[in-house]
N, CA, C and O atoms as CSV, one atom per row, in Angstrom:
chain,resi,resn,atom,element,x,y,z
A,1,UNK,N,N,36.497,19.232,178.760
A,1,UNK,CA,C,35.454,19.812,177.948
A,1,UNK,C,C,34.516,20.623,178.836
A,1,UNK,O,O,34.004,20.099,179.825
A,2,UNK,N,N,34.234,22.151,178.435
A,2,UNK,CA,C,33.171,22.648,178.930
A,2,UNK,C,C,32.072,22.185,178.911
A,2,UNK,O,O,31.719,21.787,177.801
A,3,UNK,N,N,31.215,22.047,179.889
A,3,UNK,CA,C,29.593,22.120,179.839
A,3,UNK,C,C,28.726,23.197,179.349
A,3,UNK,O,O,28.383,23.929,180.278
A,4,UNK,N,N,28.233,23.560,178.160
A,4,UNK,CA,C,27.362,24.508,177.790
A,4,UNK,C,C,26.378,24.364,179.239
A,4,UNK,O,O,25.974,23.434,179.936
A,5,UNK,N,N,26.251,25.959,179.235
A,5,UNK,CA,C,25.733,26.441,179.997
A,5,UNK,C,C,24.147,26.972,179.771
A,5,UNK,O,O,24.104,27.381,178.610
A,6,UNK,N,N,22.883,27.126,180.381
A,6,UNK,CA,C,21.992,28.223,179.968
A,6,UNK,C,C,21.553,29.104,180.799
A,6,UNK,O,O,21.961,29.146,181.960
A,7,UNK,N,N,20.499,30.078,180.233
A,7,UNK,CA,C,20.275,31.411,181.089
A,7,UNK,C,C,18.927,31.306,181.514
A,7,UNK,O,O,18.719,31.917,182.562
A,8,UNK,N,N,18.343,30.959,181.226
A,8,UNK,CA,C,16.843,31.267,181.411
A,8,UNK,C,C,15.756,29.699,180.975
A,8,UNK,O,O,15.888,28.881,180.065
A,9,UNK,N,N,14.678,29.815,182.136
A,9,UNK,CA,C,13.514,29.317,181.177
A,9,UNK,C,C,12.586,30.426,181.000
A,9,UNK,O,O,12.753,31.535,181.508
A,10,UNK,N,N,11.298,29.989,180.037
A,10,UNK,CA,C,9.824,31.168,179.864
A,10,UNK,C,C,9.181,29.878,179.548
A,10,UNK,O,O,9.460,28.928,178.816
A,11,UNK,N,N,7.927,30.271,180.608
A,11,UNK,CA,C,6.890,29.946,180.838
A,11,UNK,C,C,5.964,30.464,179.505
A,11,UNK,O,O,5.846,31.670,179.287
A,12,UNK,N,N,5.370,29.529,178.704
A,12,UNK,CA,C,4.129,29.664,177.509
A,12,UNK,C,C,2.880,29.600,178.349
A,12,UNK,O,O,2.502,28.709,179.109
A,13,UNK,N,N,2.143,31.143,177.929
A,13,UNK,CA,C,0.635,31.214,178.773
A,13,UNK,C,C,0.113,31.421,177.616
A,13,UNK,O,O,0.560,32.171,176.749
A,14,UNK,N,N,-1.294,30.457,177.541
A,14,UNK,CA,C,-2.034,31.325,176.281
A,14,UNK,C,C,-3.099,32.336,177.435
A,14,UNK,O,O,-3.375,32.104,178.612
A,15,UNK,N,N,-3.455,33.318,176.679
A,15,UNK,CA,C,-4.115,34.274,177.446
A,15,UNK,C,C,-5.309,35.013,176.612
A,15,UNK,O,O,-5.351,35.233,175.402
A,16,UNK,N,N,-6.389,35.372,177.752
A,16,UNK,CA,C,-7.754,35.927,177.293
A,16,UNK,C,C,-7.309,37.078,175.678
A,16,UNK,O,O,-7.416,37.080,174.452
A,17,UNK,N,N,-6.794,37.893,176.805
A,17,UNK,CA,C,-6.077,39.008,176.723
A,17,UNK,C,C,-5.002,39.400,176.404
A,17,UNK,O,O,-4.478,39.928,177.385
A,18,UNK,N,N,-4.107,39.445,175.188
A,18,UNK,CA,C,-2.571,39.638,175.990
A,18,UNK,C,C,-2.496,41.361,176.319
A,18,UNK,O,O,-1.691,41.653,177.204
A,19,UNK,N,N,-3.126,42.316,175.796
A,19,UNK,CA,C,-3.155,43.719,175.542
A,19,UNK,C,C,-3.493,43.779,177.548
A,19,UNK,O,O,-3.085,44.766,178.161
A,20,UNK,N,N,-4.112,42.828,178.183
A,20,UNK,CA,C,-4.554,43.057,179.146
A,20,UNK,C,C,-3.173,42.378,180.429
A,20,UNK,O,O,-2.901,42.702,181.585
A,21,UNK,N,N,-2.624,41.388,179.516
A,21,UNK,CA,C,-2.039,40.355,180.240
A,21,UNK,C,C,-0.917,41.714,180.596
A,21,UNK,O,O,-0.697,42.150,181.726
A,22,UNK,N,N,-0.260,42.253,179.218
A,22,UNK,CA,C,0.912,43.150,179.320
A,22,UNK,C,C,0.894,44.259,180.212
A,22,UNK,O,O,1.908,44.690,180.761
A,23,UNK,N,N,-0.499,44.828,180.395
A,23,UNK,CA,C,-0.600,46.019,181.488
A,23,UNK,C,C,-0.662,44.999,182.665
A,23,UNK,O,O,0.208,45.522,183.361
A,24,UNK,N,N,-0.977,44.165,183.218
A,24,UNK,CA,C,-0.727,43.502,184.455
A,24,UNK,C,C,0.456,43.205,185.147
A,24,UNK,O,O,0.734,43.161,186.346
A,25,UNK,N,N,1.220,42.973,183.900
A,25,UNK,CA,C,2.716,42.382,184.289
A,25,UNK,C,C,3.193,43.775,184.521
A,25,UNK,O,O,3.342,44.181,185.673
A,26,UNK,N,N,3.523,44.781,183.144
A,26,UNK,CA,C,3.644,46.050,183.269
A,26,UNK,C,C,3.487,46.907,184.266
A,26,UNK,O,O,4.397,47.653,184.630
A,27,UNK,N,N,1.984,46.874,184.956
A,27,UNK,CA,C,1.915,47.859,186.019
A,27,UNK,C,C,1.959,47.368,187.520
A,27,UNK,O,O,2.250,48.021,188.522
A,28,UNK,N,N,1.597,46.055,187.407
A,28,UNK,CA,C,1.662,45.377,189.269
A,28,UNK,C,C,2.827,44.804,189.358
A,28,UNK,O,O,3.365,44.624,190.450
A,29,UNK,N,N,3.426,44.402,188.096
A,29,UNK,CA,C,5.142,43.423,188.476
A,29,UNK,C,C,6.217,44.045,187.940
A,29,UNK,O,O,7.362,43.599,188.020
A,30,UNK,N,N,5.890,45.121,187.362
A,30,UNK,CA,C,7.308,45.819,186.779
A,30,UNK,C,C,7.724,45.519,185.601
A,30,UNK,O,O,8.520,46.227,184.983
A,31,UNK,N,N,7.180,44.323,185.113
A,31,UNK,CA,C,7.942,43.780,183.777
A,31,UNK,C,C,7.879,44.766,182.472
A,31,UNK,O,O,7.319,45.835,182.716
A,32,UNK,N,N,8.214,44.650,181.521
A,32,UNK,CA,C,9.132,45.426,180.515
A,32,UNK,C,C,8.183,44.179,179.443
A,32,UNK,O,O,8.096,42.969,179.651
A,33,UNK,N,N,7.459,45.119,178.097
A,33,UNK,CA,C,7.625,44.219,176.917
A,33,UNK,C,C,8.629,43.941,176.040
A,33,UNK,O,O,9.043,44.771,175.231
A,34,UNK,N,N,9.003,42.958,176.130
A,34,UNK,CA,C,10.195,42.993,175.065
A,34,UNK,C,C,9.721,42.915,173.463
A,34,UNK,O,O,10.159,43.506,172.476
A,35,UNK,N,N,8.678,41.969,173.612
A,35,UNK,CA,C,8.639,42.163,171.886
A,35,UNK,C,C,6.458,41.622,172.188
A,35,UNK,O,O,5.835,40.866,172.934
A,36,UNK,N,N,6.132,42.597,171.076
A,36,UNK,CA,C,5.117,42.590,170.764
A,36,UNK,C,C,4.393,42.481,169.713
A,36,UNK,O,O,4.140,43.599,169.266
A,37,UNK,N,N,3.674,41.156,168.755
A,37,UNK,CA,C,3.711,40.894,167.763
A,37,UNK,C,C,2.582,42.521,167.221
A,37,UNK,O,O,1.892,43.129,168.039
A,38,UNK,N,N,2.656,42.802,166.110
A,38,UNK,CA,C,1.439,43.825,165.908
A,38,UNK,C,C,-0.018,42.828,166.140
A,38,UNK,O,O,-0.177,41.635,166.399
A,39,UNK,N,N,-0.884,43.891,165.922
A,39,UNK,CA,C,-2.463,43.512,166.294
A,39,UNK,C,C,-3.064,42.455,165.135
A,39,UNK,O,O,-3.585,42.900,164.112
A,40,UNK,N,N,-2.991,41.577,165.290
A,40,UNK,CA,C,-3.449,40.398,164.544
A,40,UNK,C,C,-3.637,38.749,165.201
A,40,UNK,O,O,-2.962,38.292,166.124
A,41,UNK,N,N,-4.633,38.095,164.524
A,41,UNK,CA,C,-4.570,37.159,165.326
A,41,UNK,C,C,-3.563,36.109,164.784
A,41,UNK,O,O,-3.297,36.118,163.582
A,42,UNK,N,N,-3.076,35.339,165.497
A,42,UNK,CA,C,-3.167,35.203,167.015
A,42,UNK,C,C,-2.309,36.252,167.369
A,42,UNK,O,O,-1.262,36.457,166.755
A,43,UNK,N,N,-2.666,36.903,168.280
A,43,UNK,CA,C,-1.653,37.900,169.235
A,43,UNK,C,C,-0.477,37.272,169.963
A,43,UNK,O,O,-0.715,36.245,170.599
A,44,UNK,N,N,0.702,37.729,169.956
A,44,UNK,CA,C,1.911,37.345,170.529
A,44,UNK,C,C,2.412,38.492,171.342
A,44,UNK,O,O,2.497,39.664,170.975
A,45,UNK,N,N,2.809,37.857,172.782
A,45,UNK,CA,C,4.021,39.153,173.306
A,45,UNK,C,C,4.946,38.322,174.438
A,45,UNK,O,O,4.578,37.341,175.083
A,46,UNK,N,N,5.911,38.817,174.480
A,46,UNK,CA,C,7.206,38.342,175.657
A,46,UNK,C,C,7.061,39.936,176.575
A,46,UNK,O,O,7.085,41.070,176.096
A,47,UNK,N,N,6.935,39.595,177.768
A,47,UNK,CA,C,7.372,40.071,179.068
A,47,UNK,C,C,8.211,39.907,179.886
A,47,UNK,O,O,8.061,38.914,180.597
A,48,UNK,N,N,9.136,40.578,180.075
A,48,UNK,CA,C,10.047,40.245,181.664
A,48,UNK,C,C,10.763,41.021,182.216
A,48,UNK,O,O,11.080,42.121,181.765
A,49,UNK,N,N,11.184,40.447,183.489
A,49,UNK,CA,C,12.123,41.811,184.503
A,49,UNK,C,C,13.290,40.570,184.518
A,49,UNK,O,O,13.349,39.358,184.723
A,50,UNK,N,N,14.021,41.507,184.224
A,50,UNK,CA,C,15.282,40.684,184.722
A,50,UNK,C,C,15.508,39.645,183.887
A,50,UNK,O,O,15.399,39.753,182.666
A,51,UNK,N,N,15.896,38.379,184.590
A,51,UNK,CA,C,15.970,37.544,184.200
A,51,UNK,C,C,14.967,36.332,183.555
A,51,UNK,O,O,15.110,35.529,182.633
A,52,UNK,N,N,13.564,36.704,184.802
A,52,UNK,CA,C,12.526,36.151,184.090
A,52,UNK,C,C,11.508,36.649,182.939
A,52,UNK,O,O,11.379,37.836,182.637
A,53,UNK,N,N,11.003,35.889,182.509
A,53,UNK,CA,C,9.709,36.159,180.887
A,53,UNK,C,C,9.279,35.654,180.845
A,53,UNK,O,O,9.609,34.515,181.176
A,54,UNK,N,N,7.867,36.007,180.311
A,54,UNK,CA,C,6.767,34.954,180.192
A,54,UNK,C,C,6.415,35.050,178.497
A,54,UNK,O,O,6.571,36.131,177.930
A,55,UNK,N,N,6.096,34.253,177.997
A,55,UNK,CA,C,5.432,34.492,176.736
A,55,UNK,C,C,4.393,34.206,176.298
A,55,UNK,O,O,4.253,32.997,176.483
A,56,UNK,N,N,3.012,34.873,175.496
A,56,UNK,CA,C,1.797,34.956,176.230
A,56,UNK,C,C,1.258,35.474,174.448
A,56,UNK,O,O,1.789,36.222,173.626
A,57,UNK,N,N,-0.075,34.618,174.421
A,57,UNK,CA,C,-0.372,34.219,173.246
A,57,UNK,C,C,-2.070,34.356,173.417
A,57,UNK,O,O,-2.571,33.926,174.455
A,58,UNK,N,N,-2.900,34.943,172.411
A,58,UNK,CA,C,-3.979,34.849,172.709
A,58,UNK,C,C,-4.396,33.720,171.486
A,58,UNK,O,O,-3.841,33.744,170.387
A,59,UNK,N,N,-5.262,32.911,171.779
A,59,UNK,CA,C,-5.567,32.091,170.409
A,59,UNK,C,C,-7.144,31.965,170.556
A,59,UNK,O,O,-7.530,31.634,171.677
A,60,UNK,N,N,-8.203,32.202,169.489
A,60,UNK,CA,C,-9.379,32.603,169.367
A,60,UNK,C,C,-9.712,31.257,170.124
A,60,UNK,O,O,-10.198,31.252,171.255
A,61,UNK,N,N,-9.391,30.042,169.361
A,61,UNK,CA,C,-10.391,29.081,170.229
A,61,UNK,C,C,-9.606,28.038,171.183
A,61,UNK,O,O,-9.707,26.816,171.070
A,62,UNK,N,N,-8.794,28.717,172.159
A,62,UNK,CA,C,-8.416,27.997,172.938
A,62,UNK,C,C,-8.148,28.949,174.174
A,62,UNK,O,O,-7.473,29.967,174.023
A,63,UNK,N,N,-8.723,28.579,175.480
A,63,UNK,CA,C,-9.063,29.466,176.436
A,63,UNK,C,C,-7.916,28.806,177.251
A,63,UNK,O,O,-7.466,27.661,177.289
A,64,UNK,N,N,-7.617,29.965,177.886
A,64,UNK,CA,C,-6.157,29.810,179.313
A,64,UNK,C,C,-6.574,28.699,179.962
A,64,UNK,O,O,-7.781,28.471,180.036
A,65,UNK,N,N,-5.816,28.005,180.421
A,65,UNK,CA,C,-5.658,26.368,180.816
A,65,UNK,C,C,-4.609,26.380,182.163
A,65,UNK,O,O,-3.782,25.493,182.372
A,66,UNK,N,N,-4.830,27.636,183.078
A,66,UNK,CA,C,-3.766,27.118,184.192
A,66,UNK,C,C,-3.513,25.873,185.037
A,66,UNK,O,O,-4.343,24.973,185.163
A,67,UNK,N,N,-2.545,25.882,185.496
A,67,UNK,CA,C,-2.656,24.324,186.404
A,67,UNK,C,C,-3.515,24.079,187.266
A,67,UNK,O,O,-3.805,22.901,187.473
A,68,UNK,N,N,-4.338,25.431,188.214
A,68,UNK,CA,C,-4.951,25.086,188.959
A,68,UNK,C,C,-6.044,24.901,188.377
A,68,UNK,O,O,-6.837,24.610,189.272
A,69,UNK,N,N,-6.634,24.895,187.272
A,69,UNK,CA,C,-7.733,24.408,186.545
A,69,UNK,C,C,-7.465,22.895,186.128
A,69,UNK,O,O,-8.495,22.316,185.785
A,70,UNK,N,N,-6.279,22.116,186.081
A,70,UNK,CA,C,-6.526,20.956,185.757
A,70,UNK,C,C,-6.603,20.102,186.877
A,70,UNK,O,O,-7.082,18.983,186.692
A,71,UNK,N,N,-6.176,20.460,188.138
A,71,UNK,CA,C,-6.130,20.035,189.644
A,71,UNK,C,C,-5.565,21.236,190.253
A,71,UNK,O,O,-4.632,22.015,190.058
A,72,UNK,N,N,-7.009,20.966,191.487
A,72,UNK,CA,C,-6.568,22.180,192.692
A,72,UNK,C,C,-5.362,21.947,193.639
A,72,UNK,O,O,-4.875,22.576,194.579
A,73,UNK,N,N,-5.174,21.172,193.216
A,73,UNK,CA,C,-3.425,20.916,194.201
A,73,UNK,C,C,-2.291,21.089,193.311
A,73,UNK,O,O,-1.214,20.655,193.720
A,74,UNK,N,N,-2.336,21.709,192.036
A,74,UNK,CA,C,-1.287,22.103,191.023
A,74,UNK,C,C,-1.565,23.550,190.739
A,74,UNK,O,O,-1.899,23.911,189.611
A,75,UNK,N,N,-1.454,24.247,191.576
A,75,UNK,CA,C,-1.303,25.643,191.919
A,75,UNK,C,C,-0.601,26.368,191.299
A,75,UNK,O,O,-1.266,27.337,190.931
A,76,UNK,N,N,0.696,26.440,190.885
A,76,UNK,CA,C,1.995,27.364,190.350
A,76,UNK,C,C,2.537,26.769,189.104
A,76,UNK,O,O,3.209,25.748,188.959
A,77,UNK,N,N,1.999,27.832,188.031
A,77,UNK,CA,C,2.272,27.971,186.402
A,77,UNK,C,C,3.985,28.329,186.421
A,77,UNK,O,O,4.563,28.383,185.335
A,78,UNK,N,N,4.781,28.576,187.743
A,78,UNK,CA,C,5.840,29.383,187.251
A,78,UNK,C,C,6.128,29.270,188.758
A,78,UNK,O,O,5.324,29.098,189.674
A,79,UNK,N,N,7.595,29.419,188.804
A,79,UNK,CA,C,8.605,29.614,190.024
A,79,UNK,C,C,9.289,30.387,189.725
A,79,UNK,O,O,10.122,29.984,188.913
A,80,UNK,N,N,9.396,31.699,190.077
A,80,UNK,CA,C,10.125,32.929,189.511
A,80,UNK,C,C,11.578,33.105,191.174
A,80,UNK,O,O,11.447,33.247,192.390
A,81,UNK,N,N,12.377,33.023,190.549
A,81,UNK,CA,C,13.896,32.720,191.746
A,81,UNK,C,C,13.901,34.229,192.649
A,81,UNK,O,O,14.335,35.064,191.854
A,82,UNK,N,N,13.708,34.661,193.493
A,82,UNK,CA,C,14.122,36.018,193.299
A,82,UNK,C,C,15.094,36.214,194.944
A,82,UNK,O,O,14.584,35.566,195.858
A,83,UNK,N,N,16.224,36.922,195.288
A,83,UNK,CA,C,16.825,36.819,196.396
A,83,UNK,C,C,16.380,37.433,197.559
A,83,UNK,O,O,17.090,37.316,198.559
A,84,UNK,N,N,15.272,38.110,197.633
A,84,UNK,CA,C,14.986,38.991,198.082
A,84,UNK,C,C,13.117,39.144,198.362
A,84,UNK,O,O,12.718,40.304,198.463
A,85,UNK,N,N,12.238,38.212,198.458
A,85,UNK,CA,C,11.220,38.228,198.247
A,85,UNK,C,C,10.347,38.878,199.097
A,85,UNK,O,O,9.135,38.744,198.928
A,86,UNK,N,N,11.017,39.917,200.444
A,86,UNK,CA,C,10.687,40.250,200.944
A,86,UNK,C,C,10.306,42.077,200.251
A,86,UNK,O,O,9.320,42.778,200.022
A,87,UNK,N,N,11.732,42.155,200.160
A,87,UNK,CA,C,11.623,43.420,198.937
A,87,UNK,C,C,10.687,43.281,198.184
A,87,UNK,O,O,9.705,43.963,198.477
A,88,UNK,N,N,10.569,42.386,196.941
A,88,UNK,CA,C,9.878,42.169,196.084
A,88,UNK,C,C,8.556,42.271,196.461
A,88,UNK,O,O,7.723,42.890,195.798
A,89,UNK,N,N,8.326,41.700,197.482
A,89,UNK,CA,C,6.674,42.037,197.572
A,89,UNK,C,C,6.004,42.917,198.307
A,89,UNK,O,O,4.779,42.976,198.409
A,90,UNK,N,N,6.994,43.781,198.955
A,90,UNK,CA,C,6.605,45.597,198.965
A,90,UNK,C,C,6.829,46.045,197.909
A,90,UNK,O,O,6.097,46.999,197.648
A,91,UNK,N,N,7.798,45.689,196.860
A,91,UNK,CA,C,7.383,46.418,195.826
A,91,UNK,C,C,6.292,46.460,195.048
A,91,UNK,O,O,5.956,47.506,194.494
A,92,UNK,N,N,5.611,45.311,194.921
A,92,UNK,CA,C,4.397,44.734,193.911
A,92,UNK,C,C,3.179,45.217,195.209
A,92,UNK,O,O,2.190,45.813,194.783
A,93,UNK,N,N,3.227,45.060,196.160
A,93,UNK,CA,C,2.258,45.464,197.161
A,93,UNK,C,C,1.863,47.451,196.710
A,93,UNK,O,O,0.777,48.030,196.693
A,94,UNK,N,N,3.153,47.936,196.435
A,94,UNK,CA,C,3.078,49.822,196.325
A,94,UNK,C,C,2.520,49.855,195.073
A,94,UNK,O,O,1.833,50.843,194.816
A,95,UNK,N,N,2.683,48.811,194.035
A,95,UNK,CA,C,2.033,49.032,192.730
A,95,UNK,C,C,0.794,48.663,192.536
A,95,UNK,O,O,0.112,48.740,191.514
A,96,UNK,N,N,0.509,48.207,193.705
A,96,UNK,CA,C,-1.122,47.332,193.607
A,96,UNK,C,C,-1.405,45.994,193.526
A,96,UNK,O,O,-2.567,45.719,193.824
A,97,UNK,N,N,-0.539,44.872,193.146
A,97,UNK,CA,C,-0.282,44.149,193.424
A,97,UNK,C,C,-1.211,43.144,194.677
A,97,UNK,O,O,-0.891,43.213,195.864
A,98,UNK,N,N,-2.686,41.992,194.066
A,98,UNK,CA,C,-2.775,41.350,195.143
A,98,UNK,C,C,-2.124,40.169,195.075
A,98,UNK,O,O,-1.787,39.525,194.082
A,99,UNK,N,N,-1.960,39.915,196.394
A,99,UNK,CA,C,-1.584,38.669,196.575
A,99,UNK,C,C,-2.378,37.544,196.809
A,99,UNK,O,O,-3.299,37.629,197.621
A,100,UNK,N,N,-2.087,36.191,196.037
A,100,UNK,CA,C,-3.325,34.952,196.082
A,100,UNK,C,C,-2.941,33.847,197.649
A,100,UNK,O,O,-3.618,32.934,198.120
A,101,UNK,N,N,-1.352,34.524,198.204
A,101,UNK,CA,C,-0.753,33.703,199.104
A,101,UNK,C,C,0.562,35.342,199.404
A,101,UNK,O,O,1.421,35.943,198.759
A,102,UNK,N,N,0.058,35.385,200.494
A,102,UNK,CA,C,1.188,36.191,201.210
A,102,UNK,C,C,2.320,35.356,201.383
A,102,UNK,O,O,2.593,34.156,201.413
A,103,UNK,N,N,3.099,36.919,201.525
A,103,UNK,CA,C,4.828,36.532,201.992
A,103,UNK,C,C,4.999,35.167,203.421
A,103,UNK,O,O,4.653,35.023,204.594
A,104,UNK,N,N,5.566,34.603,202.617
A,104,UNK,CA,C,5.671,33.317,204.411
A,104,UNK,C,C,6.822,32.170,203.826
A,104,UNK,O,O,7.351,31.975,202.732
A,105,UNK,N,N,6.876,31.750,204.715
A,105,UNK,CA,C,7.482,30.452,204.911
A,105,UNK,C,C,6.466,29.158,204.884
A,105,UNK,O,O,5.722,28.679,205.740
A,106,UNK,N,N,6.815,28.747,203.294
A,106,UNK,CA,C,5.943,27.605,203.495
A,106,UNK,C,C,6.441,26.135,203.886
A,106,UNK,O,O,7.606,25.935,204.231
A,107,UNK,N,N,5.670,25.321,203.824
A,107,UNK,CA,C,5.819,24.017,204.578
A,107,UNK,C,C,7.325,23.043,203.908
A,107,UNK,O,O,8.011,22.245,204.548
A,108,UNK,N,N,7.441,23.334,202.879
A,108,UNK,CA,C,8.080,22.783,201.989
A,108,UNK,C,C,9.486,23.679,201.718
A,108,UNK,O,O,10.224,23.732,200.734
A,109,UNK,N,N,9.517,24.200,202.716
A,109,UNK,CA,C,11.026,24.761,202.565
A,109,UNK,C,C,11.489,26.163,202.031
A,109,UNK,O,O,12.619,26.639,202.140
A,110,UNK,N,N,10.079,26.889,201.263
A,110,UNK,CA,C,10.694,27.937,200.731
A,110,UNK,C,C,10.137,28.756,201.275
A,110,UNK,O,O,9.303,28.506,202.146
A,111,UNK,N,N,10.631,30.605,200.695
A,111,UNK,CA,C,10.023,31.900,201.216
A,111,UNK,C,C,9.541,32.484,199.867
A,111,UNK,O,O,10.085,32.392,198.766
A,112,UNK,N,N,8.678,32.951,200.125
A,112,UNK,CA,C,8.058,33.931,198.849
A,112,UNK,C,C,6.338,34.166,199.055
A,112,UNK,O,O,5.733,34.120,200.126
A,113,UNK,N,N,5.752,34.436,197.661
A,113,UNK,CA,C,4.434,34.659,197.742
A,113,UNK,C,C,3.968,34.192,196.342
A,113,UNK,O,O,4.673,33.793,195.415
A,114,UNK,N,N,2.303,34.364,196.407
A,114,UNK,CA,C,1.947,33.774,194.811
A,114,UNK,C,C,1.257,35.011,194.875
A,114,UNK,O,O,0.704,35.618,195.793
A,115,UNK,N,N,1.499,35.324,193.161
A,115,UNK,CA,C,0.104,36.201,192.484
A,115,UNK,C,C,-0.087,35.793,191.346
A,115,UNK,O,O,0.887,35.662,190.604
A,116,UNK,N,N,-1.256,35.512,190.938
A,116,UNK,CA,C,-2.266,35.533,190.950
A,116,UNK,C,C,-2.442,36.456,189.327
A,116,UNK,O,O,-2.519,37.685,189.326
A,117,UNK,N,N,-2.482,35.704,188.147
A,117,UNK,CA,C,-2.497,37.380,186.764
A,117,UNK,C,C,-4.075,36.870,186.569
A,117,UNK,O,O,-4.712,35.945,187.072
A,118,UNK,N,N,-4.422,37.967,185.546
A,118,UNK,CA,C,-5.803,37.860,184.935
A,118,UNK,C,C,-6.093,36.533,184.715
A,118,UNK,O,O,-7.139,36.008,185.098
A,119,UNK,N,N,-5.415,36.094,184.252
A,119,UNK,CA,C,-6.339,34.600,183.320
A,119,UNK,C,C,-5.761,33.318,184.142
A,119,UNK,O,O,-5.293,32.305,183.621
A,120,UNK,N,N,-5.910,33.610,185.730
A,120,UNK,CA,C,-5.589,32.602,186.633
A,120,UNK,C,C,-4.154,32.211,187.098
A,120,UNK,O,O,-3.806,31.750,188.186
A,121,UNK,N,N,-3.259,32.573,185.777
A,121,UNK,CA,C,-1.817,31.854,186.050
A,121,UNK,C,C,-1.104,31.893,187.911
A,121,UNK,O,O,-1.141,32.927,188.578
A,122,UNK,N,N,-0.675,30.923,188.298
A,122,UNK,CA,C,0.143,31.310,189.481
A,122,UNK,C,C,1.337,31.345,189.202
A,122,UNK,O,O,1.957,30.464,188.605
A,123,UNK,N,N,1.914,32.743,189.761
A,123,UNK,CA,C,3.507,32.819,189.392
A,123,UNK,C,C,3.685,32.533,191.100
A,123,UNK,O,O,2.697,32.975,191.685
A,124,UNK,N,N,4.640,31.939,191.994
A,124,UNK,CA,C,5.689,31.813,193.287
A,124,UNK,C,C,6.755,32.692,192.727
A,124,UNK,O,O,7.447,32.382,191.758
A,125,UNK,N,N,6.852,33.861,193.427
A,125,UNK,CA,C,7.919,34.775,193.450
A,125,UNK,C,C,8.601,34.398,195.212
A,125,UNK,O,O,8.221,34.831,196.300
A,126,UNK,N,N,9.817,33.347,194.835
A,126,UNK,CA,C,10.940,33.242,196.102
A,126,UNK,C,C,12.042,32.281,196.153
A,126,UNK,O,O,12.519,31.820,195.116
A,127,UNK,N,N,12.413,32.000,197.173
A,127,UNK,CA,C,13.677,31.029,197.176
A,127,UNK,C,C,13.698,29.957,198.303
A,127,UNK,O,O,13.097,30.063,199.371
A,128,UNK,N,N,14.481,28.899,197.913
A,128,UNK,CA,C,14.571,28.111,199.269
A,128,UNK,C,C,15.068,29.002,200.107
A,128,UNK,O,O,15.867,29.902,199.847
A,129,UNK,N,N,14.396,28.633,201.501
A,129,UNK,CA,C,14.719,29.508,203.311
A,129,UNK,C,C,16.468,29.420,203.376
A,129,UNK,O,O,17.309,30.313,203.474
A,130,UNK,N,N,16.597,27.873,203.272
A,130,UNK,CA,C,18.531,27.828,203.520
A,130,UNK,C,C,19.178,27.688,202.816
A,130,UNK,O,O,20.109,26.899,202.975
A,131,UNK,N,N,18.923,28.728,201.134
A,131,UNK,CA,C,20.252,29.063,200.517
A,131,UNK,C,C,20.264,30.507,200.806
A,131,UNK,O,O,19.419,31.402,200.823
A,132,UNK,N,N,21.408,30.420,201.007
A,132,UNK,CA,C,21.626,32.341,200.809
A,132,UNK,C,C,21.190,33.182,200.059
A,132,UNK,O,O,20.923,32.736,198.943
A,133,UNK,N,N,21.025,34.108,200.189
A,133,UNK,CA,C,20.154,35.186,199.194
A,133,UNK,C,C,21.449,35.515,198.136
A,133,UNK,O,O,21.472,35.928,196.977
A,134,UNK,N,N,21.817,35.383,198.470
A,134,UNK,CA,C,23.167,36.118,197.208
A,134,UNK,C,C,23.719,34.957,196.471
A,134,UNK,O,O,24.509,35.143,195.545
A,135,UNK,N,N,23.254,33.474,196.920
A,135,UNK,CA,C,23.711,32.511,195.924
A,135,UNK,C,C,22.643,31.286,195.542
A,135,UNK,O,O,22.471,30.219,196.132
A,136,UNK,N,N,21.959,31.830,194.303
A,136,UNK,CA,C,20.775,30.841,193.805
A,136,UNK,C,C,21.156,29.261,193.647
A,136,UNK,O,O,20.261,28.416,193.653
A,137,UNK,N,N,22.337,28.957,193.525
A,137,UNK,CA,C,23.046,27.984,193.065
A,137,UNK,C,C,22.752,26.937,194.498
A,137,UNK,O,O,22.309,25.804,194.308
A,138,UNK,N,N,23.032,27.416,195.870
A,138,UNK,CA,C,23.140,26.883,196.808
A,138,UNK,C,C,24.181,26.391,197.179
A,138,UNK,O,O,24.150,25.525,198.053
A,139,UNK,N,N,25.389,26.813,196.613
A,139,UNK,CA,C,26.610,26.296,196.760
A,139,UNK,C,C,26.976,26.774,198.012
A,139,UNK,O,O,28.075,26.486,198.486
């Protein structure tokens, strides 16, 4: 018997903004809207490049809740895989792009960087140091 397989997770952000959230992703990360509810409340939209998306919700009385607001040692809303995080963050660096944690090698085994969106979220854009870049799997 096969094992069903899947493709993706998305990260649920509620957000200040989403009209604001979408030009962020849009212009510092590249992402693409995929679907955008029309102008009404609550506001709805999906973002993503590639493989990853976020989906991002404004709701009148409930304000963005990132992790690092519920404890400062729960830092990263999102682990985005990417093979290449060195690329990646000259690319987001040429678009404007700050960074909340530069490109490095952190303590815990991986390579990448954090940024940092409007309404606090931390995305980690990288990969573990000793899998290969060409195989996420680690096989």
């Amino acid at each position: 018997m096969t094992r069903p397989t899947t493709q993706a997770i998305s990260p649920f952000f509620i957000v200040s903004n989403v009209d604001q959230t979408i030009a962020f992703y849009r212009d510092k990360l590249g992402f693409e809207t995929r679907l955008q509810q029309p102008d009404r409340d609550p506001f709805f939209a999906i973002v993503g490049r590639d493989g990853a998306q976020i989906f991002v919700k404004s709701e009148r009385d409930i304000p963005p809740l990132p992790n690092s607001k519920r404890h400062r040692h729960l830092r990263w809303d999102a682990f985005v895989y990417t093979p290449d995080p060195d690329a990646l963050a000259v690319e987001f660096a040429n678009h404007g792009a700050a960074f909340s944690v530069p490109i490095m090698d952190t303590h815990d085994g991986l390579r990448g960087f954090e940024v940092c969106d409007p309404d606090g979220y931390v995305l980690f854009f990288g990969r573990p140091r000793e899998t290969a870049a060409s195989d996420p799997g680690g096989r």
